[in-house]
C-alpha positions as CSV (number, residue, x, y, z in Angstrom):
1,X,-15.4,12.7,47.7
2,X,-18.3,12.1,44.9
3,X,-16.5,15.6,42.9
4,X,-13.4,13.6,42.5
5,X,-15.0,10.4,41.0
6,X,-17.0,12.7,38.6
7,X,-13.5,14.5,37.9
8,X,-12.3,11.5,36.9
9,X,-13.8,10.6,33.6
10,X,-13.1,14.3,32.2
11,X,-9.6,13.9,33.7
12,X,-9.3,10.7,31.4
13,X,-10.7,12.4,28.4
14,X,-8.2,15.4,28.5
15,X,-5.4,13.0,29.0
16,X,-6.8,11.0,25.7
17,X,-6.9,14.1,24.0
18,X,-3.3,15.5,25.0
19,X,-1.9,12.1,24.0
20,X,-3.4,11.8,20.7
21,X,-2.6,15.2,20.1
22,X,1.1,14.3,20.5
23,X,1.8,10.7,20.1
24,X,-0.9,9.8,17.3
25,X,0.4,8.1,14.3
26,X,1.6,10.2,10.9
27,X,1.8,9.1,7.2
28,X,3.5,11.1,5.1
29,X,1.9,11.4,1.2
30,X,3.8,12.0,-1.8
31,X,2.6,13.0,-4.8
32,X,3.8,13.8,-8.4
33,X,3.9,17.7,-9.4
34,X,1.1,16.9,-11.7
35,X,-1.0,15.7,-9.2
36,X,-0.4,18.5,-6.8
37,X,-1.6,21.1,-9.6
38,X,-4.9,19.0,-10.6
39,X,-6.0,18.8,-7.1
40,X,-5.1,22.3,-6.7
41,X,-7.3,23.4,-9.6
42,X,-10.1,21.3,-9.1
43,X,-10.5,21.7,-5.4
44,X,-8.2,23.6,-3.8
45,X,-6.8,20.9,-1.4
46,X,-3.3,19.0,-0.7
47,X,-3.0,15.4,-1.6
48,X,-3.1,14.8,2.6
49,X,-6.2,17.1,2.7
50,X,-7.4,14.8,0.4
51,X,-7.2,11.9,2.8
52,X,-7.8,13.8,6.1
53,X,-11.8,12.5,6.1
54,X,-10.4,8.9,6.6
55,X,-8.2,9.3,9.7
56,X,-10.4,9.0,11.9
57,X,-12.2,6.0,12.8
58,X,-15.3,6.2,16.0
59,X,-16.0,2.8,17.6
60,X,-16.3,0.7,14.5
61,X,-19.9,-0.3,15.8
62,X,-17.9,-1.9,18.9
63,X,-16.3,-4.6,16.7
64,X,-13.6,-7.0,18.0
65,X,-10.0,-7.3,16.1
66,X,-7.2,-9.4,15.7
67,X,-3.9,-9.1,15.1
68,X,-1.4,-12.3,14.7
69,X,0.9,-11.0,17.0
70,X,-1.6,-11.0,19.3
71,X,-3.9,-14.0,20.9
72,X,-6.9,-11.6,22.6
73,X,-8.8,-9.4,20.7
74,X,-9.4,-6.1,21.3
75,X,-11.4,-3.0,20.3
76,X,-9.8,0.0,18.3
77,X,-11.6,2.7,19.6
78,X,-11.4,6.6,19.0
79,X,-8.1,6.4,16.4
80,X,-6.8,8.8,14.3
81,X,-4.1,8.7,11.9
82,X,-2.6,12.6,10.7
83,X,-1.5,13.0,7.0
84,X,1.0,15.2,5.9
85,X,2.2,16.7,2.7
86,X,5.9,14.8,2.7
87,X,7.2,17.8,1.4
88,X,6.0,19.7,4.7
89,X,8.7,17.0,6.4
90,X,12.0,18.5,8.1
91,X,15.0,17.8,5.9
92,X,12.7,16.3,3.1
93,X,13.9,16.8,-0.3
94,X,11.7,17.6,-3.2
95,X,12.4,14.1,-4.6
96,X,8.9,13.5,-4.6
């Protein structure tokens, strides 16, 4: 009996994991040509690689938030946000 209740906190880690993995939040960036090519040159990255070292956010030092929608508070905890290049979109036109 004690296995399965130490089971259980790795068993809720792995399902954290395979749900952000699939169901976490995208923003698409678009950028000019120009911009693409300077951040090309200069360091070799995409405009969303440029923004990847924001996405995720750790406990923010257990901090309670607010929404207006909402009347209790709660804690965000553990989220990421993925960027991708817009023009790495199905059906996405180079528009951008």
């Amino acid at each position: 009996m004690d296995s399965n209740i130490n089971q259980v906190p790795l068993l809720h880690r792995q399902v954290r994991k395979w749900l952000s993995s699939r169901f976490s939040p995208t923003c698409a960036v678009f950028s000019s040509p120009s911009v693409k090519e300077i951040l090309k040159k200069q360091s070799s990255l995409t405009p969303a690689e440029l923004f990847r070292p924001y996405a995720e956010v750790g406990n923010l030092n257990n901090i309670s938030l607010q929404t207006c929608e909402k009347n209790a508070p709660f804690k965000l905890k553990n989220f990421k946000v993925d960027f991708v290049d817009s023009y790495k979109i199905d059906g996405h036109s180079s528009h951008d």
